[in-house]
C-alpha positions as CSV (number, residue, x, y, z in Angstrom):
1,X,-22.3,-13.6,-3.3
2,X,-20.1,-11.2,-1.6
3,X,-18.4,-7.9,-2.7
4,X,-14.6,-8.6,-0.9
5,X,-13.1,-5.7,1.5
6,X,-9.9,-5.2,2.7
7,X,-7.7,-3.1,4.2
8,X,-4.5,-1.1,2.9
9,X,-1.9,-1.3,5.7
10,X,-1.1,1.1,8.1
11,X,-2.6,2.0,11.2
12,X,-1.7,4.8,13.7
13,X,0.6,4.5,15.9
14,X,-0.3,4.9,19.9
15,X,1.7,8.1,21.4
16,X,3.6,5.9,23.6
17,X,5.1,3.9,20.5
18,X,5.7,6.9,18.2
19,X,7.4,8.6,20.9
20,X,9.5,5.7,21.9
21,X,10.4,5.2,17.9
22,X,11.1,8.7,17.8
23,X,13.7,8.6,21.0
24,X,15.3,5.6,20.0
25,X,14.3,3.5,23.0
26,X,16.1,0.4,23.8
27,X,15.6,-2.6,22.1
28,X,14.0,-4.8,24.3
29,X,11.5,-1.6,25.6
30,X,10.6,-1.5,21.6
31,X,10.0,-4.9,21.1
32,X,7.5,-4.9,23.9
33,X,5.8,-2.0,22.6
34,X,5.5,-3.8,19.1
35,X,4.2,-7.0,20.3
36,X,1.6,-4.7,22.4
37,X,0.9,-2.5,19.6
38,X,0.0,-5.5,16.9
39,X,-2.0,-7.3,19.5
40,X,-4.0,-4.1,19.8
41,X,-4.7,-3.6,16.2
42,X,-5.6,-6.9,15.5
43,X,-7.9,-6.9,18.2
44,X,-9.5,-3.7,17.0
45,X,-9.4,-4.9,13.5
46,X,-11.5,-7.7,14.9
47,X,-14.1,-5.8,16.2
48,X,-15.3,-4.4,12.8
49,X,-16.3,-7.3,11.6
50,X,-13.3,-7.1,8.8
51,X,-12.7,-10.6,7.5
52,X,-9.2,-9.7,5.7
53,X,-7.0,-7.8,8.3
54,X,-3.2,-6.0,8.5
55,X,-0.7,-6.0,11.4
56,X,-1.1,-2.6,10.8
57,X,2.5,-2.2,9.9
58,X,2.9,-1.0,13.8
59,X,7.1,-2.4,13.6
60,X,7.3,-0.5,10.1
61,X,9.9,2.2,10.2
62,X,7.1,3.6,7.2
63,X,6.0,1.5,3.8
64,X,9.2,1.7,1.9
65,X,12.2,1.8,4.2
66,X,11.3,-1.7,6.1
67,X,14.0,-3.7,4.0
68,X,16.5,-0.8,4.0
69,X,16.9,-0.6,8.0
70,X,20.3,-1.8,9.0
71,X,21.7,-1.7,6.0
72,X,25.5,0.1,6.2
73,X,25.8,0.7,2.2
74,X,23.2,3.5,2.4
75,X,23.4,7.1,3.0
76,X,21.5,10.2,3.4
77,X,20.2,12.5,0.0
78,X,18.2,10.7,-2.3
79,X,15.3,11.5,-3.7
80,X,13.5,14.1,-2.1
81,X,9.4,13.9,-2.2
82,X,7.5,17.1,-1.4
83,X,3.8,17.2,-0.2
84,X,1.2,19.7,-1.2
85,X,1.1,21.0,2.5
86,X,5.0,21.8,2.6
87,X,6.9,18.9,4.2
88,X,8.4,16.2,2.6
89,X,10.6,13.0,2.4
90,X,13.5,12.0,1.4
91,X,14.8,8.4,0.7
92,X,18.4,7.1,1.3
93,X,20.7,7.1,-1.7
94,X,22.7,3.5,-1.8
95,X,26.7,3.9,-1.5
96,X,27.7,1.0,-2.5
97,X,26.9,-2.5,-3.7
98,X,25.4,-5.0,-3.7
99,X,22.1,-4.6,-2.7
100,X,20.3,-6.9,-0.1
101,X,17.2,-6.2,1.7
102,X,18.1,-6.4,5.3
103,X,14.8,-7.8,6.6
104,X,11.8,-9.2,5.0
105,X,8.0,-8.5,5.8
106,X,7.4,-12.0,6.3
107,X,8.5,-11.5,10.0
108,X,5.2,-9.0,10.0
109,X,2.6,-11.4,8.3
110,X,4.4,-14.7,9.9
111,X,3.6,-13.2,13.6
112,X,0.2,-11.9,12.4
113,X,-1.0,-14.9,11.5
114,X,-0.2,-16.6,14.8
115,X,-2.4,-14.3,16.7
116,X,-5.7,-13.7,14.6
117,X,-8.1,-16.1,12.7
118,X,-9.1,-13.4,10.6
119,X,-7.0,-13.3,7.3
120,X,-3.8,-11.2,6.8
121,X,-2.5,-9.3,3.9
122,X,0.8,-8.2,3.9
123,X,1.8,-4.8,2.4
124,X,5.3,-4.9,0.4
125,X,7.5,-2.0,-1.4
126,X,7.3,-2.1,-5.0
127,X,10.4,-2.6,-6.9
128,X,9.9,0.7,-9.0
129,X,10.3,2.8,-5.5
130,X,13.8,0.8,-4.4
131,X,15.2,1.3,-7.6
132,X,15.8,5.2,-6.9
133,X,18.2,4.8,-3.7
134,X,20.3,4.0,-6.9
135,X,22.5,7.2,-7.4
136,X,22.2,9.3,-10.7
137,X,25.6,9.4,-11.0
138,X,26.1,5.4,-10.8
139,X,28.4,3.7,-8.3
140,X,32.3,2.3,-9.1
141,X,32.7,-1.4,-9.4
142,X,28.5,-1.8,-8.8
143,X,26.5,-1.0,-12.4
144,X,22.5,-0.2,-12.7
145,X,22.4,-3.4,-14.1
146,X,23.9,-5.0,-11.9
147,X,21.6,-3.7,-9.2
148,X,18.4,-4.0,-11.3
149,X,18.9,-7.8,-11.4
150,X,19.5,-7.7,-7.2
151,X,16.8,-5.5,-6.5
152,X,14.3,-8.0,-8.6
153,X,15.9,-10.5,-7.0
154,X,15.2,-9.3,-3.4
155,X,11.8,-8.1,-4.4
156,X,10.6,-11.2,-5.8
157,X,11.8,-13.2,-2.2
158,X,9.9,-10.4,0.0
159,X,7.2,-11.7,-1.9
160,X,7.4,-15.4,-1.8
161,X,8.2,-15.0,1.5
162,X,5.2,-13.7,2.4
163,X,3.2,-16.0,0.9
164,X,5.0,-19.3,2.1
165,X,4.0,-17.7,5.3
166,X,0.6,-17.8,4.6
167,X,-0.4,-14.4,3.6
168,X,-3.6,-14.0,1.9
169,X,-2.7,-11.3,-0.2
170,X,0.3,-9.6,-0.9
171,X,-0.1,-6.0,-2.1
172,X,2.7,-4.0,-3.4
173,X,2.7,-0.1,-2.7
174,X,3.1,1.6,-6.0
175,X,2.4,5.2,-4.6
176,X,4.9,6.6,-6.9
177,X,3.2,5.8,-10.2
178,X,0.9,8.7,-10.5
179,X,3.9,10.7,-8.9
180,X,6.0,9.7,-11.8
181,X,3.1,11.6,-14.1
182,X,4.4,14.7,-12.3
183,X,7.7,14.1,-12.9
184,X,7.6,12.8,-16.5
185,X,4.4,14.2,-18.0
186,X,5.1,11.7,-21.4
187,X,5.0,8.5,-19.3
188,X,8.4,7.3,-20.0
189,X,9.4,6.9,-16.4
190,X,6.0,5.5,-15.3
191,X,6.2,2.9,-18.7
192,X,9.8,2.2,-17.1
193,X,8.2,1.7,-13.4
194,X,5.4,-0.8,-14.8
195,X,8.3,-2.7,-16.8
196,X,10.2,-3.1,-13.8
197,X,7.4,-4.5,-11.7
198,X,6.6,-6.6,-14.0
199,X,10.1,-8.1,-14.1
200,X,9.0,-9.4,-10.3
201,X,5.2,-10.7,-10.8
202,X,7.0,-12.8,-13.8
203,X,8.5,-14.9,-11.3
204,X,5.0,-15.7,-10.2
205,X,2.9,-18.3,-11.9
206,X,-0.6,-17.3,-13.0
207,X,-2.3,-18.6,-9.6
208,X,0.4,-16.6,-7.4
209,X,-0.6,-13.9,-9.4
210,X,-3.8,-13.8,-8.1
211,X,-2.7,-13.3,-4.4
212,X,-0.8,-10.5,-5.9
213,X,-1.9,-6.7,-5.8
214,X,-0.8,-3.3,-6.7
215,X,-2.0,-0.1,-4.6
216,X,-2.2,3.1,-6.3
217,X,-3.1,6.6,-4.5
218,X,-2.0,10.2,-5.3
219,X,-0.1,9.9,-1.4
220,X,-1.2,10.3,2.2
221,X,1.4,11.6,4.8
222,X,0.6,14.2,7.9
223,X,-3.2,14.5,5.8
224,X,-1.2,14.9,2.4
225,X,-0.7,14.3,-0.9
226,X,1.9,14.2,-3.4
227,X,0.5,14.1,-6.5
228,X,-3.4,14.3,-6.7
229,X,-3.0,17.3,-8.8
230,X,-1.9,14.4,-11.7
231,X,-4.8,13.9,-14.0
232,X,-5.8,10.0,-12.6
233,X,-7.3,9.1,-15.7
234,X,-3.9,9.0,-17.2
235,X,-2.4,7.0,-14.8
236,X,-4.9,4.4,-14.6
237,X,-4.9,2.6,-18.2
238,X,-1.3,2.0,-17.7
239,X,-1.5,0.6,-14.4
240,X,-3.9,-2.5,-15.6
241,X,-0.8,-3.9,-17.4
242,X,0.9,-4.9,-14.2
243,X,0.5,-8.3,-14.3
244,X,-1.1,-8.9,-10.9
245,X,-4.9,-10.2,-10.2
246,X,-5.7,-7.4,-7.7
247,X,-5.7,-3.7,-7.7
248,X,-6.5,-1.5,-4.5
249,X,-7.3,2.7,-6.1
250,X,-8.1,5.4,-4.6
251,X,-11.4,6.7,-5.0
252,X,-13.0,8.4,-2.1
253,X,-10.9,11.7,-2.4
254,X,-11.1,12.0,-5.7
255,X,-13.6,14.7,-7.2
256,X,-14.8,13.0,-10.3
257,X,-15.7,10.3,-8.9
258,X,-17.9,8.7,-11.6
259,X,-15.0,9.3,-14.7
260,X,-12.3,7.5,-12.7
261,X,-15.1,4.7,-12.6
262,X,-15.5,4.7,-16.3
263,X,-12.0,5.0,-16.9
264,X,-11.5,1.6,-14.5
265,X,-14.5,-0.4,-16.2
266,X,-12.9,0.4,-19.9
267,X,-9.3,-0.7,-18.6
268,X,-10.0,-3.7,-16.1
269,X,-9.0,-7.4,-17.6
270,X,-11.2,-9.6,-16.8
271,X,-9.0,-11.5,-14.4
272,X,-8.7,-8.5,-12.4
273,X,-10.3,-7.1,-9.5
274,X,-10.9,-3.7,-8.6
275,X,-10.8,-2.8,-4.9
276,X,-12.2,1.1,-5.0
277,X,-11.4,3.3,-2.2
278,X,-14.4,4.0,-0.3
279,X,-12.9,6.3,3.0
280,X,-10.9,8.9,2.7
281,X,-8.0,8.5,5.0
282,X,-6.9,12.0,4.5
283,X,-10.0,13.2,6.6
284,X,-11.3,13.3,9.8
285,X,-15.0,13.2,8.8
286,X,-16.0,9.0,9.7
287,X,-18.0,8.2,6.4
288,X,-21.5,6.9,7.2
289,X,-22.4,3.0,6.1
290,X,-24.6,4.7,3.8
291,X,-22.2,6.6,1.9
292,X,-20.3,4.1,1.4
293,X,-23.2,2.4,-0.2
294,X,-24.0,4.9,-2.4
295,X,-20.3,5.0,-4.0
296,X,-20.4,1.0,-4.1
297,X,-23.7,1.3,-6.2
298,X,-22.4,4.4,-8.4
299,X,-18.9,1.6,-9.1
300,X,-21.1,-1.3,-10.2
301,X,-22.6,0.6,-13.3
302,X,-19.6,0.1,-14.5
303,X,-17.5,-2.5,-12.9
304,X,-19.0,-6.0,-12.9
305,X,-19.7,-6.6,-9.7
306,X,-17.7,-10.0,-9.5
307,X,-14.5,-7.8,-10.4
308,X,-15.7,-5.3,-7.5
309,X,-13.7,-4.9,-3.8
310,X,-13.3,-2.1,-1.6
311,X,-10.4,-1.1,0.8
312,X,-9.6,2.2,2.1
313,X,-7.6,5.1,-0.1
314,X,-4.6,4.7,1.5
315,X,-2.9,3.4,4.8
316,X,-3.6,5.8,7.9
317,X,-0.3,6.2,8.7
318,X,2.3,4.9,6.0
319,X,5.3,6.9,8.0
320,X,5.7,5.7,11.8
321,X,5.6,9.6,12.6
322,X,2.6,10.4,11.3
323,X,-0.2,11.8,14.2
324,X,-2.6,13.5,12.1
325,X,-4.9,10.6,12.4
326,X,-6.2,8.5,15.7
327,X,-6.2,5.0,16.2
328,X,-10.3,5.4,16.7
329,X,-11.1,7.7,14.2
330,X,-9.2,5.1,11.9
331,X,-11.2,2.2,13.4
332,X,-14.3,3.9,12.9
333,X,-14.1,4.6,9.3
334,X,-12.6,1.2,8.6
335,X,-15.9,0.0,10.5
336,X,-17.8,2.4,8.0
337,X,-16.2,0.6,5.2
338,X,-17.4,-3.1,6.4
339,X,-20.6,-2.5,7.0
340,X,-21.2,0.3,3.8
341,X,-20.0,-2.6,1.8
342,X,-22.6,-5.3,3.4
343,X,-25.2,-3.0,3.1
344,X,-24.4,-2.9,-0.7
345,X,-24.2,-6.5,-0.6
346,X,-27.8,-7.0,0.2
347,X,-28.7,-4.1,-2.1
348,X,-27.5,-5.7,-5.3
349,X,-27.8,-9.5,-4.1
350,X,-31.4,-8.8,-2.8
């Protein structure tokens, strides 16, 4: 028996493709630099031993604005996101309807696939995160309804997409659930958020929900978070109602380590998996195989192991601007992860 790894998403960027992203090079230059960049990371990805792999989202603008670049009927000064070390982001704010994704992330996982025998997941944006480019103050001759029902409509196709490609998971990025905690301490607009999504994965039979899963983490931009300061264990027994098969958490960051494990074991449904976060992305420090371990053997006292995974907390680099993290020390803790989790493996299989 095996305990399953995987990856988030994101990878860093070389300098030579953040600066070119960054000066708007020409087309043609960019394209090269993408193809060069994804051979690169699937190469590396390769070498450490992982059996379920990304692209790296290396042609991602970041995680949530893929489907929105190119689109005319969006504008500048939406919602605005700050992080704990000062900076923040802001999303685009949609002008007008209706509301099409402009490109799909089955181009990502489509070339991916062509290139690698290793298996590829493809990271997607949730629904709940698109649905606030919608403006407060509505939009003439375009209602919230209206949009709701073309937003689930475009959201359920990135998906389907992905898989008719041949993806072997599809994991949607629900970052802003524990953010909506901070926003909305009684859980109305994260109870929305959950409804929404699950709007989407009803469009999925029971087996496509398996290939489906949700990643949760507090944020991880520039080596910061968002919302980490947002008690977990009140997110997470809300988030098992999605109705998806897998769940990627973040773990390794977190400081009580062994109550967000009892609070996962008491909530998990039995077809669900838990993938815990074993590396925290947010540091520099390359975790040891032993370490990793350790936390996998602290999980499965209170996760069945068959329900057990590991991945990573977050993607390395979820915005295409984001240097606070090298390509090798991300390898190298990635690395950690896969053989950590094999030496659990013949820990508890011994």
């Amino acid at each position: 028996m095996k305990i399953q790894s995987e990856p988030i998403g994101s990878i860093p960027r070389s300098p030579e493709l953040i600066e070119a992203i960054l000066s708007n090079g020409a087309a043609g230059d960019l394209e090269k630099l993408y193809e060069k960049a994804v051979a690169e990371t699937l190469l590396a990805f390769e070498n450490t031993g992982s059996e379920v792999i990304t692209d790296g989202e290396q042609a991602k603008s970041s995680f949530v604005t893929y489907p929105l670049n190119g689109l005319t009927n969006i504008g500048e000064g939406g919602m605005r996101i700050d992080f704990e070390d000062g900076h923040f982001r802001q999303l685009p704010v949609l002008t007008k309807g209706p509301f099409r994704f402009a490109r799909f992330a089955e181009q990502y996982v489509g070339y991916a696939i062509k290139r690698t025998n290793c298996l590829v997941k493809q990271a997607v944006i949730s629904a709940s995160a698109l649905s606030l480019i919608y403006p407060a103050g509505g939009l003439e001759g375009y209602s919230q309804d209206e949009f709701i029902s073309d937003l689930i409509n475009e959201c359920e196709k990135d998906i389907r997409l992905c898989l008719q490609q041949g993806a072997h998971k599809v994991q949607i990025d629900f970052t802003e659930g524990r953010l909506s905690l901070k926003l909305d301490p009684s859980g109305g607009v994260l109870r929305h958020f959950i409804d929404l999504n699950n709007l989407v994965f009803a469009r999925f039979t029971k087996d496509e929900q398996q290939k489906l899963g949700v990643h949760v983490c507090p944020g991880g931009d520039h080596d910061s978070t968002h919302s980490a300061d947002v008690d977990y264990n009140s997110f997470l027994p809300s988030l098992f109602d999605l109705n998806v098969g897998n769940f990627y958490l973040q773990l390794a960051s977190e400081h009580d380590k062994t109550k967000v494990l009892k609070t996962i074991g008491q909530y998990l449904k039995v077809d669900q998996r838990a993938f815990i976060g074993v590396i925290d992305v947010n540091s520099p420090r390359i975790e040891s195989a032993e370490e990793v371990s350790d936390l996998i053997l602290e999980a499965v006292k209170y996760i069945p192991v068959n329900q057990l995974g590991t991945t990573d907390d977050c993607g390395f680099s979820p915005f295409c601007d984001d240097r606070s993290t090298t390509r090798e020390i991300a390898f190298a803790k990635i690395k950690a992860r896969i053989d950590g989790t094999k030496l659990a493996e013949k820990i508890i299989f011994s």
